[in-house]
N, C-alpha and C positions, 0 to 999 in steps of 0.2 A: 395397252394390253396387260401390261403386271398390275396394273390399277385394279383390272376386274378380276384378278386371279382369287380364291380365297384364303386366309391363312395360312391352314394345313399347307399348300401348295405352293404358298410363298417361304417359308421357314422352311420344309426339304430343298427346295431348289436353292435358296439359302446355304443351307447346308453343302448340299454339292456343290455350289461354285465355289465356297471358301474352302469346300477339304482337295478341291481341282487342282484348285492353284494352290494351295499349300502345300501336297502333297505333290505336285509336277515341279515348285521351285525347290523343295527340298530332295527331288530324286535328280532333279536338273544340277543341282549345285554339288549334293555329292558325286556322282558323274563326276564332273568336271574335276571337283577338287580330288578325287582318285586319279582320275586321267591325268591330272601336272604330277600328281607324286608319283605315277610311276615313270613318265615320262622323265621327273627330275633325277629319278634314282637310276633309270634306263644311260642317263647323259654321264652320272658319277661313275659307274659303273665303266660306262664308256672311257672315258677319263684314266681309271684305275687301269682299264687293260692296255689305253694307250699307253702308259708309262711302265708296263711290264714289257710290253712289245721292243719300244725304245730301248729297254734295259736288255732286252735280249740281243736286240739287233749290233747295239755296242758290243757288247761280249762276242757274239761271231765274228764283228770288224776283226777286234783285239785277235782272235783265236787266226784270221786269216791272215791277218799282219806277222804275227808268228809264222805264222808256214813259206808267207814269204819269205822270212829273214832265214829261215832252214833252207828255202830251197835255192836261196842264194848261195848259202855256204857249200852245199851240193855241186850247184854247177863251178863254182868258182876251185871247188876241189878239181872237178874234170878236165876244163881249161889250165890251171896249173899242169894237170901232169901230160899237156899237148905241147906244152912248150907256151914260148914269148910269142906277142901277134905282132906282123910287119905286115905293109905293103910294099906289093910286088908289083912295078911298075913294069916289068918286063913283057906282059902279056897282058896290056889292058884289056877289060870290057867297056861293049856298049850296051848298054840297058837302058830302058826305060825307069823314069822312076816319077814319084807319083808324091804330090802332099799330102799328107793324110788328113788335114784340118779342112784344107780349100778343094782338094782334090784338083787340082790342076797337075797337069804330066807334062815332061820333056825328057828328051835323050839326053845322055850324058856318055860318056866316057869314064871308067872307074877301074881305079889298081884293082885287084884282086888280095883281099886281105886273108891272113894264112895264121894258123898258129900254130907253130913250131914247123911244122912239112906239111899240114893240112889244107887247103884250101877251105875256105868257109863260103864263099861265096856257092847259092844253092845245095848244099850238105846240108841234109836236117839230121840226119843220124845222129848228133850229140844231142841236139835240143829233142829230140824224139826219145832216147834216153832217160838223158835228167828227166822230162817229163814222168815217163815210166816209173824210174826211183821213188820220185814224187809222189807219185800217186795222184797226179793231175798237174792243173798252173797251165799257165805259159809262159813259154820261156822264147829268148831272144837273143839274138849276134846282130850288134850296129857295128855297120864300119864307118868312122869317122869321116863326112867330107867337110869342105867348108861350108859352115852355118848351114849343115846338114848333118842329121844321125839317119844313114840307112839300111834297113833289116837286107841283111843278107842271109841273114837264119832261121828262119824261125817254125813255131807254130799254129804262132796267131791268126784266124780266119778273117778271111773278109764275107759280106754279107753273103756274099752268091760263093762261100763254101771253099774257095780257095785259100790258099796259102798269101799271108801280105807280103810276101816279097818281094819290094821295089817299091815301100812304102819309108818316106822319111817325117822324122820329127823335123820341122824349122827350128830356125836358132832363136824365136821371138819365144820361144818354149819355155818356162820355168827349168824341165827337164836337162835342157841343153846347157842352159845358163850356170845348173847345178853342176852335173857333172865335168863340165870342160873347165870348170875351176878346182877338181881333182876331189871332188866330193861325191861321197855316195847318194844318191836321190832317195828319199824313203816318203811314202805317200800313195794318197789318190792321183789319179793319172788317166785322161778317155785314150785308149788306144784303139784307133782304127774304128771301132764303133760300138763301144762300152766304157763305162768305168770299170778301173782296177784297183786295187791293193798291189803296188809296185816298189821295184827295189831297181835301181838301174846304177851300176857298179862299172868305173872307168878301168880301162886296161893302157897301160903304157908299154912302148914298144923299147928297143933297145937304145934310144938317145933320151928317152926320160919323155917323151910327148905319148898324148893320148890318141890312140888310133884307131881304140875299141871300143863299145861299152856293153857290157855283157846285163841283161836282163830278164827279172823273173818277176810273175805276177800270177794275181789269182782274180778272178771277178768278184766284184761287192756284189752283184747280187747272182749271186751262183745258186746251186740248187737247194742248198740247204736255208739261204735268205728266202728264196721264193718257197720253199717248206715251210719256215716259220710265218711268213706274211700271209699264205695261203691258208693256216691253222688259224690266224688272230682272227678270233671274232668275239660275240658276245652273247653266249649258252647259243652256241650254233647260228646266231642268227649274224648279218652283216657281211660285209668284207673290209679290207685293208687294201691302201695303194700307197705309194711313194710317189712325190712331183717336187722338181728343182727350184731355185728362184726364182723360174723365168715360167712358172706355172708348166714346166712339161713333166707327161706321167712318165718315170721310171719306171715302174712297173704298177699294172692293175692285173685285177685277175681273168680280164678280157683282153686275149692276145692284142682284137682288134684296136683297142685304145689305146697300146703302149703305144708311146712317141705324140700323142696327139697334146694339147695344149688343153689348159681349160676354157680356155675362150673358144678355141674351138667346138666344146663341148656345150658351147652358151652359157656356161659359168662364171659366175664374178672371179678372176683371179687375182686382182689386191686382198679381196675377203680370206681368202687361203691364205695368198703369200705372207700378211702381215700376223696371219693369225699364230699367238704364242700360248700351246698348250691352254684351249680352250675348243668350246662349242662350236661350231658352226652350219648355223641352218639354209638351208637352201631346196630349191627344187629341182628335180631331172626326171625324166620322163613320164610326169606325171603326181609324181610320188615327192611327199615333203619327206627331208633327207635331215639326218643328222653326222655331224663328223665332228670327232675329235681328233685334234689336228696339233701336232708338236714338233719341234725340232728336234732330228736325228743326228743328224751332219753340220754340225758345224761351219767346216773348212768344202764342203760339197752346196751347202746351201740346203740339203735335204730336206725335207719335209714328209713325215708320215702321217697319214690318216686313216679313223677307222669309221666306217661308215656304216650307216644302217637306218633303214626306212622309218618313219613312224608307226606305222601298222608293224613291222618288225620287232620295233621296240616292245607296244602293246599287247605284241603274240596272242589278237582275239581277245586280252583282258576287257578292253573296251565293250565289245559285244554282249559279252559273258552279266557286264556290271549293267548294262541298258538293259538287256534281258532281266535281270534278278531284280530290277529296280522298277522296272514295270509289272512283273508279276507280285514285288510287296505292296506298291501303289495300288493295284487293282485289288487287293483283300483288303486297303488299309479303306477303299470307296467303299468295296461293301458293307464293309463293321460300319461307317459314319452313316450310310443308306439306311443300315436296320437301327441303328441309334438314333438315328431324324426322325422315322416312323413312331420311334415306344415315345420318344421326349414329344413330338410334336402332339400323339394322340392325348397323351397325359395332360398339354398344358392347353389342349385347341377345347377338349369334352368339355371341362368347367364354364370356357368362354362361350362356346355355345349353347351349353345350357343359362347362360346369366342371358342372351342374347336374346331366348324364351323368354325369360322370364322377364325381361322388358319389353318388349314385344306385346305380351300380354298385359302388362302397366300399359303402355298407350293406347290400348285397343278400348280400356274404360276396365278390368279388371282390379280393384284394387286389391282384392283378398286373395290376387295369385299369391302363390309358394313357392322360391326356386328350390326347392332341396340341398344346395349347395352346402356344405360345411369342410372349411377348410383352414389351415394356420396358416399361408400365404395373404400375399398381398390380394388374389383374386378373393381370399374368403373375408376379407377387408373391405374390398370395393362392394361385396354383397351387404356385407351388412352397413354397409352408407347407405346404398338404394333401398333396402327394407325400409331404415329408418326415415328416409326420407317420405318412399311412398305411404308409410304410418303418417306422417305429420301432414303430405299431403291432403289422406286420408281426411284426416282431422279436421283441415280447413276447408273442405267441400264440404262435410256433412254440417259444419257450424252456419257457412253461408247457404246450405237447405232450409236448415231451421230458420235462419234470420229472413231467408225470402217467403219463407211460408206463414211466418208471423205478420211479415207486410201485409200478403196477401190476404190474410184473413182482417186485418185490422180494416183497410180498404172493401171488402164485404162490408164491415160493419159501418162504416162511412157510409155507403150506401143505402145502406138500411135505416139509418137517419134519417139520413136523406128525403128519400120516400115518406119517413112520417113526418116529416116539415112540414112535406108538398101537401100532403094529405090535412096536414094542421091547416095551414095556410086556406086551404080549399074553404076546409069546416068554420074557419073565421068569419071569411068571406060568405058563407052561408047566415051565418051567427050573427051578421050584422044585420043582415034583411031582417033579420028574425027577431034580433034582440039585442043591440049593443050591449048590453051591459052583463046578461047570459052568455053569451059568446065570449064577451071579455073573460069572465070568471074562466070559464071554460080554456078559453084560450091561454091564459095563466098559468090553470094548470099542465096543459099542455108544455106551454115555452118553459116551464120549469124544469119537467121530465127531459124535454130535450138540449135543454142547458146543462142539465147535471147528465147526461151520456154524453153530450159533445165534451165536456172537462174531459169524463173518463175516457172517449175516445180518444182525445188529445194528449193523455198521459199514456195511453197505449200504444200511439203512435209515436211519442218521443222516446219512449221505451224500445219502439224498434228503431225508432234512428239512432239512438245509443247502440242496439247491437248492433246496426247496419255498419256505422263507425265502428268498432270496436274490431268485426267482422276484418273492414277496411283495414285497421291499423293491423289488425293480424296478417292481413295477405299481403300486406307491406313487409312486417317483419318477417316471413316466409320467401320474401325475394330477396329481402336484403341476406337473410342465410342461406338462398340458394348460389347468390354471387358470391358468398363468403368460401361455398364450400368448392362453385367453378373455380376461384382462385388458387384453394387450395390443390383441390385436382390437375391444377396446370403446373403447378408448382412441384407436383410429385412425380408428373411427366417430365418437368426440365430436368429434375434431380435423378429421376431413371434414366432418363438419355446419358447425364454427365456419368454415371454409373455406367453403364454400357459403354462409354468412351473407355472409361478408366479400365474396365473390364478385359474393353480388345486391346487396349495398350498392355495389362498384363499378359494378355493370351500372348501378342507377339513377342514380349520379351521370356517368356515360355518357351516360345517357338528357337529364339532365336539361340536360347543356353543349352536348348537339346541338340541343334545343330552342330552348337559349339563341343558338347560331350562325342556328340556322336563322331564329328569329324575326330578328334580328341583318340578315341576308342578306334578310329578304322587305323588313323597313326601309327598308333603303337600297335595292334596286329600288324600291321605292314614293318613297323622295326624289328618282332618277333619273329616274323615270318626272315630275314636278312639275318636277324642274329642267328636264327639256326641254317641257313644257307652257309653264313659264312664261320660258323663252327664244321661244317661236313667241310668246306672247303678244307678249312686249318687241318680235318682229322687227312684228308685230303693228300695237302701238304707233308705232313707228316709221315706218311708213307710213303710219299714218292722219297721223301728224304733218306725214310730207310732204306730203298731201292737205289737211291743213288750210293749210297755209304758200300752199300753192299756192291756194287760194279767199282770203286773207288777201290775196295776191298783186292778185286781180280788185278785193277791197273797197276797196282801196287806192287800184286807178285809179278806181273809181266815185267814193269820198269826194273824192278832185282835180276830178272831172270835175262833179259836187254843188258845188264848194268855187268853181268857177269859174260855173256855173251861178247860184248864189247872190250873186256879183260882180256879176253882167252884170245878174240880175233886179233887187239894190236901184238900178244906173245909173239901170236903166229908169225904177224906183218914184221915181226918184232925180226923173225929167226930167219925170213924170206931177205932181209939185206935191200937193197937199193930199190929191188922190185917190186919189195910189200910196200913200200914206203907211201904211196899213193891209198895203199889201203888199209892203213895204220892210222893216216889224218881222218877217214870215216871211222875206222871203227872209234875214233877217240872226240869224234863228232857227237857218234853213237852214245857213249858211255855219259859223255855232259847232257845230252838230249835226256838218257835215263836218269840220270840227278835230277835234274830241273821238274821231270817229272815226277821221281821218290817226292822230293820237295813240295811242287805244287798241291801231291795228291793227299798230305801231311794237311797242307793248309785250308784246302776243298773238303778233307774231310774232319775239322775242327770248325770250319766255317754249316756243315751238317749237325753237325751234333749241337751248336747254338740253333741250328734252324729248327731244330726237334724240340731242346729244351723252351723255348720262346714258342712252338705251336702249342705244347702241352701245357703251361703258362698259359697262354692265349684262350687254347680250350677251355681249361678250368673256369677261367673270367668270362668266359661267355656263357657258363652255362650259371654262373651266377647271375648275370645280365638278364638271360632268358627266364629265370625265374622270377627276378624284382621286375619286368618286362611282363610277365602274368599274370601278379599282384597289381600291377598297376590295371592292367584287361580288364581285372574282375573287379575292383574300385569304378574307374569310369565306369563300366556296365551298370553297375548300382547306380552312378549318380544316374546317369542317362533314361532309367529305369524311372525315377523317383520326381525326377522333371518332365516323361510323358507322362505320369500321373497330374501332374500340376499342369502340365497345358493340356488336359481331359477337363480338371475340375474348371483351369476358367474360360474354356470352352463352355464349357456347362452353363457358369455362372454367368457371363456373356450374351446367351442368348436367353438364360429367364430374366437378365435385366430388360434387354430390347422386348421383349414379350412383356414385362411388368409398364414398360413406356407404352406400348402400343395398348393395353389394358387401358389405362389410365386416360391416353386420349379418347379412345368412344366411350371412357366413364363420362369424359369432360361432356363429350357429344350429348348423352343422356340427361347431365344436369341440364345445360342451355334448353335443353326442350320442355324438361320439369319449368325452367324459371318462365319459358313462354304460356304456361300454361299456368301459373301462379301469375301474372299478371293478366290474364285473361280474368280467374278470379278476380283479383283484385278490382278489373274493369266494371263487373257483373255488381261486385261489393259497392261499389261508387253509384252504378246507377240507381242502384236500389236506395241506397242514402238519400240518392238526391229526389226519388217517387217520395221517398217515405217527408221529406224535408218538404215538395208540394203536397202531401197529404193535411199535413201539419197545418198547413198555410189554408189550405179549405177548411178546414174543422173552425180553424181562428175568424176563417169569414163567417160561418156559421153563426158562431160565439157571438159575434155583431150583431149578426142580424139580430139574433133571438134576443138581444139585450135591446136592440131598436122598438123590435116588436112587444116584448115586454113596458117599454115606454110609453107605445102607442097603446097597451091596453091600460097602463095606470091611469093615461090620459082619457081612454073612453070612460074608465071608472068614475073620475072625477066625472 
């Protein structure tokens, strides 16, 4: 079927198949290579937030660890001024009590532990207190049994909303371990059914043993952790979860999933667990998943992740860029469309006109005209075939003459002929009549026809000379038509090897625009990030001065605390035995506000680096952004000046392949010309060979008439 197509219609469809697929791998490939680089930069991005997350979530720990160590000294003030703890064995209990790791229970029998006259056992009025003072926590009274610490105080909940009392730590406990060796506990700690930030502080009774252990904690992930983890995301999009070594979620931001496992979720959990501050891809419901995944917790096993879909990542960028890449694709088909048409018409007209005007060569015209005039190679191959049909020419009209000279010589053979017979006749009469009359007679006769057969005989060799001559010319006519089919083939192998060379250049055209191209989307995508992450800095920058300025308030509060705490221990000072309890807080107080003055000394020196290093930062970025522009509008030039170069050898590309394909139906036309010059040549030969028996009768003639002449010298005699 393409066989019978005709040029025009093979050269545009040509055209569109090569600009299809050039234009669909080059809109295919940048796709793609956009879609990894946002994708990569989606991952880094990710990366950077996880480790502001980490860094925050540390700073909360620290901050809660603090509050525990405050809300120790708090209750450990209250306890002091209740007096010493003892057990009172005089009025045991029976309670239940309960393990809080295994959950198994049994009745026991237990002193009633007191401190000073208080009973502790079921009082929560202190720990509801401190609590209060606090501003939160939870707080705790253990009384000592064997290889048992049990809440007798407390505020700790259990799942279903109650109070844990009747809940004990076992003594396989690090907890129990610690303190019954007269050490304070300071740590992570699961109480009842969370982790804490805990402080657990031993109490000894009046012979020097430990019978108490007073405790204070706060949850890791309290509300302000789940504030922060439920903020981390990435420009809105994502979420953040926490899961332990044993792959369980700590928390996610679907109620339903806490506690659940990742294997329960159908997740690889060695690909989490092992994973250290890095990528990891995965699927869940559907959707390919990314997560940046680091350690938080060290001594907890911790592990945070922040998570976010691919389509997430993408935010429609994807769509946006397959949209915009098919509507340049489809302008870039139509500009090659109307460019096929203008090239194809310009270089198909000439062709079909030389196609006339052989056409008209075969048909028997020699004196056609093509009108052609051109500086290409088709205005080349024209004037081959003029010159040729000229020489043609030349040698048809030679082997006319030469045949119409036979022709007419062979009339005059004939014509002898006739007066032989006719001679011959009148001899034969001549002798009835008169030997010797006749002879005379006859003589003259044989004479006349001896001296025309010579001259016929010279006219006749005269045309077998041209006859031959004729011949050797149609010879040399074929030998210069093969000379010039050679060369014609010769100029087709070297336009093809041209055309190879041509599409090897067009693709390495193809391939350094691509390379520009990608080059130029690059760096707009680094420029587009440099000024993202300048707004950020400017960003920063303010929040800093926001923070300088509340730093500012903390400041006069911690004075105005620091002085407060003065004035209350005076008071406690002049109150005598009674302030005394309230003299150790206010002088709690008064260090709390130091530490504070201090801190907020060093938080706000640690601001003012943060400001001078944004404004630094800024400055360098907007130089970046500018050498970042400069660079834009370079690439763009080059990128600009290499679609010019694969235009041109696009161009030159396909008039080579059109100069090859010229060149073979030139080749096509010579082989016909050479059949037809041998045809000559054949016509040249036979007539040689009439004219060569023409020759040979004349010479019989010649004979005879020289016989016949004998026979009359002989009748003379």
């Amino acid at each position: 079927m393409f066989k019978k197509m005709n040029l025009t219609v093979r050269m545009i469809l040509g055209f569109l198949i090569v600009t299809v697929i050039a234009v669909g791998a080059v809109s295919l490939a940048t796709f793609f290579a956009t879609k990894t680089s946002i994708v990569e930069d989606g991952k880094q991005s990710a990366m950077t937030q996880l480790e502001m997350l980490s860094v925050s979530l540390n700073a909360l720990y620290e901050s809660t660890q603090d509050k525990v160590n405050s809300d120790l000294k708090l209750l450990t003030g209250e306890i002091e001024m209740l007096g010493l703890p003892a057990l009172d064995n005089d009025e045991p209990i029976t309670t239940t009590i309960v393990n809080q790791e295994t959950g198994q229970s049994e009745q026991a029998t237990i002193p009633v532990l007191k401190l000073g006259y208080v009973a502790m056992n079921g009082d929560t009025s202190i720990v509801d207190r401190v609590k209060d003072l606090a501003g939160g926590g939870a707080v705790t009274v253990f009384e000592v049994l064997p290889d048992k610490l049990l809440r007798v105080s407390t505020n700790v909940l259990k799942t279903n909303g109650e109070r844990a009392t009747g809940t004990y730590i076992p003594s396989d406990s690090p907890v129990y371990k610690t303190v019954m060796q007269d050490k304070t506990f300071h740590g992570k700690a699961y109480v009842v059914n969370a982790w804490y930030s805990t402080a657990y502080y031993p109490l000894k009774g009046v012979r020097g043993n430990i019978v108490a252990v007073l405790f204070v904690g706060r949850k890791i992930i309290n509300e302000q952790a789940k504030l922060v983890l439920s903020k981390a995301n990435l420009y809105g999009r994502g979420y953040s979860f926490l899961f332990n070594g044993e792959g369980q979620l700590v928390y996610h931001p679907n109620d339903e999933l806490r506690g659940k496992t990742l294997d329960d979720l159908g997740l690889d959990k060695e690909l989490f667990v092992n994973a250290k501050n890095e990528i990891v891809e995965y699927d869940f419901k559907g959707d390919h998943k990314f997560a940046a995944v680091g350690m938080v917790d060290e001594d907890l096993g911790w592990r945070v992740g922040l998570a976010l879909s691919e389509s997430e990542m993408l935010h429609g960028l994807d769509k946006k860029l397959l949209q915009n890449s098919s509507i340049a694709a489809g302008a870039a088909l139509v500009l090659i469309i109307l460019f096929a048409l203008f090239f194809t018409r310009s270089l198909v007209s000439p062709i079909k006109a030389l196609r006339g005007y052989a056409e008209e060569v075969a048909s028997g015209n020699l004196d056609a005209r093509s009108g052609i005039v051109r500086g290409d190679e088709i205005g080349a191959l024209t004037k081959s075939i003029r010159h040729m049909v000229d020489t043609l020419k030349g040698s048809l009209q030679q082997a006319d003459e030469a045949q119409q000279q036979a022709k007419e010589q062979a009339r005059l053979a004939d014509v002898k002929a006739e007066e032989a017979d006719q001679a011959k006749q009148e001899a034969e009469k001549a002798k009835v009549h008169g030997m010797r009359e006749a002879a005379g007679r006859i003589e003259s006769i044989v004479s006349s026809v001896t001296s025309a057969t010579e001259e016929l005989s010279a006219q006749v060799d005269e045309s077998s000379h041209g006859a031959n001559i004729q011949r050797e010319r149609a010879g040399e006519t074929a030998t210069a038509m093969e000379e010039m089919n050679a060369t014609v083939l010769e100029v087709a192998r070297n336009a093809s090897e041209a055309a190879k060379n041509a599409e090897d250049t067009k693709d390495k055209a193809k391939l350094g625009a691509d390379i520009v191209q990608s080059a130029v989307n690059a760096i707009h995508e680094v420029q587009k990030r440099t000024d993202e992450l300048k707004n950020n800095l400017g960003q920063l920058g303010e929040h800093a001065e926001g923070i300088g300025r509340v730093m500012t308030v903390i400041t006069d509060i911690a004075d105005q605390t620091n002085l407060l705490a003065l004035n209350a221990a005076i008071e406690a000072a002049r109150a005598g035995d009674a302030g005394r309890g309230f003299a150790v807080v206010a002088d709690e107080v008064r260090k709390l506000a130091e530490k504070t003055m201090a801190a907020t000394k060093e938080v706000g020196e640690a601001i003012n680096s943060i400001q001078t290093g944004a404004q630094r930062s800024i400055a360098e970025m907007d130089e970046a952004s500018q050498a970042v522009s400069r660079s834009t509008k370079l690439a763009g030039e080059s990128g600009e000046s290499l679609s010019e170069i694969l235009s041109m050898s696009e161009g030159t590309s396909e008039q080579v392949r059109s100069i090859a394909t010229a060149a073979e139906q030139q080749s096509s036309a010579v082989e016909q010309v050479g059949r037809s010059t041998e045809e000559i040549n054949r016509i040249s030969i036979e007539t040689a060979e009439t004219m060569n028996q023409a020759a040979q009768a004349l010479n019989e003639v010649a004979r005879l008439s020289s016989e016949l002449n004998a026979i009359v010298q002989e009748m003379k005699a």
